[in-house]
C-alpha positions as CSV (number, residue, x, y, z in Angstrom):
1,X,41.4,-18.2,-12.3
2,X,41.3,-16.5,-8.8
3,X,39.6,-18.7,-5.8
4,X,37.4,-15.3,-5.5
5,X,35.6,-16.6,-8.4
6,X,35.4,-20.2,-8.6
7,X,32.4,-20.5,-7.1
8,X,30.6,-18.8,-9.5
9,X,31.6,-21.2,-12.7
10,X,29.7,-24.5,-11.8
11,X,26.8,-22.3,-11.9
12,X,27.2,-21.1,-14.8
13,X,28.0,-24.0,-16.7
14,X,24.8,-25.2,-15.1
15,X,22.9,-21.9,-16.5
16,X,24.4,-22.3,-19.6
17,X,23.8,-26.2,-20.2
18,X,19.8,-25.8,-19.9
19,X,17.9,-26.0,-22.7
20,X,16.4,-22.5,-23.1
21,X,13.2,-21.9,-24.8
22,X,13.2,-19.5,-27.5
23,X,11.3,-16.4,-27.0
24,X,10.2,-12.9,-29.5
25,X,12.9,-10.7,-30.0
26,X,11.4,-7.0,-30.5
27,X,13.0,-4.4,-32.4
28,X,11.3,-0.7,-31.0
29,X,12.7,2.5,-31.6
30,X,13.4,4.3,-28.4
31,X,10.2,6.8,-27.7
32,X,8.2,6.8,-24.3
33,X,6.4,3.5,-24.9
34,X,9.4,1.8,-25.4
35,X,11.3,2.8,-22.6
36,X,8.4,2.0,-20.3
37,X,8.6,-1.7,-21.8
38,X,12.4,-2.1,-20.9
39,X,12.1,-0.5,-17.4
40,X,9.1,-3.3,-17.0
41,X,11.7,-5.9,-18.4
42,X,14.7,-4.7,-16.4
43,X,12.7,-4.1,-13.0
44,X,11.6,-8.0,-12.9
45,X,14.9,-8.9,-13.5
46,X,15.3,-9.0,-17.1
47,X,17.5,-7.7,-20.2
48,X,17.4,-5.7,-22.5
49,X,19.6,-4.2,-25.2
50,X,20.7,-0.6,-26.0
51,X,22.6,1.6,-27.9
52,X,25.2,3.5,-26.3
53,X,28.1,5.7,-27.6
54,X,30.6,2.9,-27.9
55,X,28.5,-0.1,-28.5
56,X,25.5,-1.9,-27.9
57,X,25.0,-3.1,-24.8
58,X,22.7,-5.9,-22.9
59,X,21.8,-4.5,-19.7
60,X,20.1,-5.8,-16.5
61,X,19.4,-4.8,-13.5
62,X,22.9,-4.5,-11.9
63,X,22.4,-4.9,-8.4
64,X,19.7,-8.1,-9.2
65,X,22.0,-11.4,-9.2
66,X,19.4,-13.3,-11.5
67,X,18.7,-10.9,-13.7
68,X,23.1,-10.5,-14.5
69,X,22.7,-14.3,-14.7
70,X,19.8,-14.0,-17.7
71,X,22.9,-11.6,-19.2
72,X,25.3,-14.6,-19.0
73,X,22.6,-16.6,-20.4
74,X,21.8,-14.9,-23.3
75,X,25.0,-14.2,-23.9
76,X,27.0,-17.7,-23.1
77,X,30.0,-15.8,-21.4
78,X,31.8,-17.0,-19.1
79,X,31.5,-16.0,-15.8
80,X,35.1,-15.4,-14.7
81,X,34.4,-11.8,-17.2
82,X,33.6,-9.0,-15.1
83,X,30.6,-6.3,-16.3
84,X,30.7,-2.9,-16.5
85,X,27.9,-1.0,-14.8
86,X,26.0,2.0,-16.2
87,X,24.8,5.1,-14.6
88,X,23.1,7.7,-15.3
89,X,24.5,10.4,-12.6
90,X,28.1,10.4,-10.8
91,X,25.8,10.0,-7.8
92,X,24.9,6.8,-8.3
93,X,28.5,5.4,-8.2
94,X,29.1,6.6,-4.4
95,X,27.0,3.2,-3.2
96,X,28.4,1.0,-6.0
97,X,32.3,1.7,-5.2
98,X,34.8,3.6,-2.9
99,X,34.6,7.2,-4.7
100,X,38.1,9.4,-4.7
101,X,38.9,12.4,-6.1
102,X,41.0,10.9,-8.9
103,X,37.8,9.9,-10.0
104,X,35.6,13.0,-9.3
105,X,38.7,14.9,-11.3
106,X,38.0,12.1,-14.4
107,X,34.2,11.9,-14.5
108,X,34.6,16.1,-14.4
109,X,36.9,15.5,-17.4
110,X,35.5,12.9,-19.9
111,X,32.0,11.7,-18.4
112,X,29.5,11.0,-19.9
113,X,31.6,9.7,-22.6
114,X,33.3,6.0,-23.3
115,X,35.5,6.1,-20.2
116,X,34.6,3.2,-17.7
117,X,36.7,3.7,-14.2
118,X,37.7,0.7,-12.2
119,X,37.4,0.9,-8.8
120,X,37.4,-0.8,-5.1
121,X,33.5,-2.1,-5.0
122,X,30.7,-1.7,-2.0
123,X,29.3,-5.0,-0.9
124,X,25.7,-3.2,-2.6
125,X,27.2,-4.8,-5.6
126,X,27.2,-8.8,-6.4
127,X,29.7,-10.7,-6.9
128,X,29.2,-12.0,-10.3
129,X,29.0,-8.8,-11.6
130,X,32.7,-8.2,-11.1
131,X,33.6,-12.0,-11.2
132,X,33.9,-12.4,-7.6
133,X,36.7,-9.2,-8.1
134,X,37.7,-6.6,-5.5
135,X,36.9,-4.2,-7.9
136,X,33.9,-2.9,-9.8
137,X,33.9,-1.2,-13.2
138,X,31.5,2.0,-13.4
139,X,30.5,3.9,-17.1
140,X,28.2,7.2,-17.4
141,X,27.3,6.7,-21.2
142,X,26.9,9.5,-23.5
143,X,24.5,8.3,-26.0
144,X,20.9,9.9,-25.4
145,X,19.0,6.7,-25.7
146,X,21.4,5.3,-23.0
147,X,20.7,7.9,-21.0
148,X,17.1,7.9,-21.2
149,X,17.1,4.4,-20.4
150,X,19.1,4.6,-17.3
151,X,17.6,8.0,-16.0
152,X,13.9,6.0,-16.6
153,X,15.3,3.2,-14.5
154,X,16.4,5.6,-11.8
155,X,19.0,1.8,-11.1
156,X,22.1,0.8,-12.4
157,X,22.4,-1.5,-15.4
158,X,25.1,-4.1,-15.8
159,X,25.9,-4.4,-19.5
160,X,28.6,-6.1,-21.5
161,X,28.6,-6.3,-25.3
162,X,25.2,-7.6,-26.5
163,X,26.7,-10.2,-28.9
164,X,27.2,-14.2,-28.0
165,X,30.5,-14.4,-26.6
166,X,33.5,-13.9,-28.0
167,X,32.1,-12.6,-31.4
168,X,32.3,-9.2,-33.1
169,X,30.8,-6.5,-30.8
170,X,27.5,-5.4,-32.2
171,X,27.2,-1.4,-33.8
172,X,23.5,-1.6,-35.2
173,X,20.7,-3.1,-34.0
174,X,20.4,-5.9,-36.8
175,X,23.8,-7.2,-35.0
176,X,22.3,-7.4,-32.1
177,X,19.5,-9.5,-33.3
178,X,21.7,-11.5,-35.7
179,X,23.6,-12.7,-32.3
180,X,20.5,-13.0,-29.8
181,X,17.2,-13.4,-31.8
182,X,15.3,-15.7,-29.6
183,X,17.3,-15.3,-26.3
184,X,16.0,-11.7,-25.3
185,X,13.1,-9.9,-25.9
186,X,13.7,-6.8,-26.2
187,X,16.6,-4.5,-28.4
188,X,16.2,-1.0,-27.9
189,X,17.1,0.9,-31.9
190,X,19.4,4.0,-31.1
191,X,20.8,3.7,-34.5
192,X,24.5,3.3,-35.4
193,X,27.3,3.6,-33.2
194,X,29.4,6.5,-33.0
195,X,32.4,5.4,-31.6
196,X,32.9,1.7,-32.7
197,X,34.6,0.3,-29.9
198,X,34.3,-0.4,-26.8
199,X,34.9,2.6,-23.7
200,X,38.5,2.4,-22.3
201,X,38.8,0.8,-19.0
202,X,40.7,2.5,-16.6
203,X,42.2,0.8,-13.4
204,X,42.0,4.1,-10.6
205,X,42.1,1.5,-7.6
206,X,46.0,1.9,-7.2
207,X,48.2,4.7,-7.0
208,X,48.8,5.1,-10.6
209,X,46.3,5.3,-12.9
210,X,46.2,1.9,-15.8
211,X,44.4,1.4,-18.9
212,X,43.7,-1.9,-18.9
213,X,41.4,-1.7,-22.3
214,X,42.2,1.5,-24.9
215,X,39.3,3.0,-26.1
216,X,38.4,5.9,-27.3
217,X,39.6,8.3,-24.4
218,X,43.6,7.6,-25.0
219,X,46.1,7.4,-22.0
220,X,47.5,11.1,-23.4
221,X,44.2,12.2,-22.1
222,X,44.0,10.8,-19.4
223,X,47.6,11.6,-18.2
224,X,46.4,15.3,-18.9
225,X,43.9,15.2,-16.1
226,X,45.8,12.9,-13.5
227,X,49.6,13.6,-14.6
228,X,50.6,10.5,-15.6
229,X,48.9,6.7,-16.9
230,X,50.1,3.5,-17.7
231,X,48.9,1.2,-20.2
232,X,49.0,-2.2,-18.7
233,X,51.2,-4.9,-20.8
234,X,48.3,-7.6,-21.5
235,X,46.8,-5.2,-23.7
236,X,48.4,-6.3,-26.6
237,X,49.4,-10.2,-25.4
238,X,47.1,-12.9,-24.7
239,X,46.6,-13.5,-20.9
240,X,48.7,-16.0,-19.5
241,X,47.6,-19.2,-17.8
242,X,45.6,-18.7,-14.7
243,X,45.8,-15.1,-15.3
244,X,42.7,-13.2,-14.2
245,X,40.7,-10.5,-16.4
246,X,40.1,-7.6,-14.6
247,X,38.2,-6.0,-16.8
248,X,36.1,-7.1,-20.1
249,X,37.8,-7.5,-23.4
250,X,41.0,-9.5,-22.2
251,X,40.1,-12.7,-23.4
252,X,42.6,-14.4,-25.5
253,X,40.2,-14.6,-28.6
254,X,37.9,-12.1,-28.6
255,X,35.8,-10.2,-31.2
256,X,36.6,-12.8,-33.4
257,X,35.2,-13.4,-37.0
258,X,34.0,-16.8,-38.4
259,X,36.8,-16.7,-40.7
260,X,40.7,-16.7,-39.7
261,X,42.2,-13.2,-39.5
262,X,45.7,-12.8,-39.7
263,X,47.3,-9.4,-39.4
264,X,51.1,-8.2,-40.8
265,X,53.5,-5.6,-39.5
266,X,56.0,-3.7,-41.2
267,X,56.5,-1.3,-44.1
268,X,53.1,-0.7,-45.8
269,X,54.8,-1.9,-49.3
270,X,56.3,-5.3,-48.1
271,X,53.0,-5.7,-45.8
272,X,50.9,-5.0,-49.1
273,X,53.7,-7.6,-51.4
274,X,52.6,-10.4,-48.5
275,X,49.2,-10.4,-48.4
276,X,49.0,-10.5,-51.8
277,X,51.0,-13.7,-52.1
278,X,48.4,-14.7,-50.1
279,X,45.7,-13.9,-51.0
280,X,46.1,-14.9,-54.5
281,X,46.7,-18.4,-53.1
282,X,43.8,-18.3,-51.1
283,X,39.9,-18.9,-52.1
284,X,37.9,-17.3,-50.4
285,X,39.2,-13.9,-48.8
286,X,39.2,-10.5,-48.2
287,X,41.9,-7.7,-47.4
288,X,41.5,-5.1,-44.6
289,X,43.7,-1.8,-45.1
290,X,44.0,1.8,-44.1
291,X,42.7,4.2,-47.1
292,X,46.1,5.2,-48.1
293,X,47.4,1.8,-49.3
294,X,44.3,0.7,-51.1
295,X,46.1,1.7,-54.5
296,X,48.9,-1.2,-53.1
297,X,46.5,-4.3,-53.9
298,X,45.3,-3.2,-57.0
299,X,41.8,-4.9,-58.0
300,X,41.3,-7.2,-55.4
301,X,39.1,-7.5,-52.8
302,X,39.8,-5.1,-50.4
303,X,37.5,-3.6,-47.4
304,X,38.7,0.4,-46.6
305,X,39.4,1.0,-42.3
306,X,39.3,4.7,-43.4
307,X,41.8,7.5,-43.3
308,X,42.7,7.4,-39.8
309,X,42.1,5.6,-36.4
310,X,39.4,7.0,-35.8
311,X,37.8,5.8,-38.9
312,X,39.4,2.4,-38.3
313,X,37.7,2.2,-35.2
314,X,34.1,3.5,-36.3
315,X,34.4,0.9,-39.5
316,X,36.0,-2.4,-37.4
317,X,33.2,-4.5,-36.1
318,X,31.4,-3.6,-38.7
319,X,33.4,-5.0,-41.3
320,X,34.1,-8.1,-39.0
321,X,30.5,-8.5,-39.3
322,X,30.2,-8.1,-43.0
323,X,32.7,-10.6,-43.6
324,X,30.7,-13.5,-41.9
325,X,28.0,-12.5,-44.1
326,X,29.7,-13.1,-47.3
327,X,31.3,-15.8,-45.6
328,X,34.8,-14.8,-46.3
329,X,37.4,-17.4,-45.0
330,X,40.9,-15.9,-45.1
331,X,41.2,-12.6,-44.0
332,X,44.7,-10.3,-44.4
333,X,44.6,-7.2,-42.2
334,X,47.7,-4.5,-42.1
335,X,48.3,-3.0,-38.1
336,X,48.2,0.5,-37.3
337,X,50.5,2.6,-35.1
338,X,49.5,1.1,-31.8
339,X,49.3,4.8,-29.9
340,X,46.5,7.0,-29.2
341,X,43.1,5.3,-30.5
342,X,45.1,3.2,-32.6
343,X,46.2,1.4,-29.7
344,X,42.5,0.4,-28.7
345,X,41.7,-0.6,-33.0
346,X,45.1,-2.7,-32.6
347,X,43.8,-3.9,-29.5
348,X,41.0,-5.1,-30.6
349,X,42.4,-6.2,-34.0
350,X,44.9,-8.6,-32.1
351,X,42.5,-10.4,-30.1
352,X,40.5,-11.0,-33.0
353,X,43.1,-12.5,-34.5
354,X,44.1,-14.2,-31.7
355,X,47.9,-12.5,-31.7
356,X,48.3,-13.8,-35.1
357,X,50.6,-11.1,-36.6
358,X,53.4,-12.2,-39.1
359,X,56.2,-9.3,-38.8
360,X,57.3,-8.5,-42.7
């Protein structure tokens, strides 16, 4: 960890080591009465969840220090993870961060949309936001109740994940509530998300651009605007010791399921011959595998990541989800081709699993 943010984590712990009360979670659907209920909430400093293109997010008032703390609260994250803020105009950004015209030339190019840019921060912004970081992360979401939210707020919103820490990344609102039913009041119902996964975050504050968590905008794309984009190497290793996370997502177990996930490489018939050794030793489990190589494991149980990447990425969390339900213990997941979005569904596959891949 960085001396920049030391200083923040005693608090924290502190924060996070007071009893908290419980309190109503409400489910609304997003009309006028229900925005004017979150701006309320987010204007005295506190949190709300939302649907945006990517995933559901817990939002407060960015530029509010307490109010980010009642997100670290609620969701018991630790405070050396940087947030990404929301906005609903490029505007907004010029007093949140040193604007350039890399970044005028990407917003142009993929915003709104699930593209967060990294960039050097104003002082406008706190500290904890970006875990005491030189850098802040900036998102124009695409999602219209997103965007009604933040244009109603007429502020920016800090919001990670609205999930506890370290689990699944919610995709409906009933994950949202399944995670933080009690801890905030309010989850705003934009219905199921498109995407799946969370935006890619792209480091701009250098000279070359880096992706420093794939998403749904791929570093192809990006390269297409800029001319050229690097994918930076800890997005499919765990962090080292004392290594600082830039941006959200890095964690060494992250998204993680209640029960173990272990993922294989290689040739989709020896990877298919392997899990099934294991999973006929196993109790209770469950096999996660692209569409085409469902024929491979016969009758067992298997859960379907789709046809492509793109499916794989809609269908992830989800399934992740579904698997604590049924309380599924062992789970035996193939890889995918880790280029274009397949990078970010490996990405986030990997972490899950904690970089627990057996090469067949």
């Amino acid at each position: 960890m960085s001396s920049d943010n030391q200083g923040l984590v005693p608090y924290f712990h502190f924060v996070i080591q007071t009893e908290i009360s419980a309190m109503r979670t409400e489910i609304e659907e997003v009309n006028d009465a229900s925005l004017k209920k979150a701006v309320r909430l987010l204007a005295g400093g506190g949190v709300v969840a939302f649907a945006t293109e990517t995933v559901y997010g817990l939002g407060g008032h960015a530029l509010n220090e307490q109010a980010v703390l009642e997100i670290f609260r609620a969701k018991q994250r630790p405070a050396d993870n940087p947030l990404i803020v929301h906005i609903s105009r490029v505007e907004q950004a010029f007093a949140l961060c040193r604007w350039n015209d890399v970044a005028q030339s990407l917003a142009e190019a993929f915003w709104p949309g699930p593209l967060t840019l990294l960039l050097p921060k104003k002082d406008t912004v706190p500290d904890i936001v970006t875990a005491g970081l030189g850098t802040v992360a900036i998102r124009l979401p695409s999602h219209p109740a997103a965007r009604a939210l933040l244009e109603a707020c007429g502020f920016p919103i800090a919001a990670p994940s609205a999930n506890r820490s370290g689990r699944p990344s919610p995709t409906t609102a009933r994950h949202v509530y399944e995670d933080l039913n009690g801890l905030i009041p309010l989850i705003l119902d934009g219905g199921s998300c498109e995407v799946g996964l969370e935006s890619t975050v792209l480091d701009i504050s250098g000279e070359t651009p880096v992706i420093l968590r794939p998403g749904a905008v791929t570093a192809e794309q990006v390269a297409m605007v800029t001319g050229s984009c690097d994918v930076a190497p800890s997005v499919m290793r765990p962090l080292k010791p004392g290594e600082s996370a830039p941006s959200p997502g890095m964690r060494h177990r992250h998204y993680a399921p209640k029960g173990r996930l272990t993922l294989f490489s290689g040739e989709p018939e020896a990877v298919a011959k392997e899990i099934v050794r294991r999973y006929d030793a196993a109790g209770s489990a469950r096999i996660l595998a692209m569409h085409a190589h469902l024929p491979l494991y016969g009758d067992r149980l298997i859960s379907d990541l789709g046809e492509d990447a793109a499916s794989a990425a809609h269908r992830l969390f989800y399934l992740l989800r579904a698997f604590d339900e049924q309380g599924i213990e062992e789970i035996y997941g193939e890889t995918l081709p880790p280029s274009g979005l397949g990078l970010a569904v490996m990405n986030r596959l990997a972490r899950a699993a904690a970089f627990n891949i057996v090469e067949v």
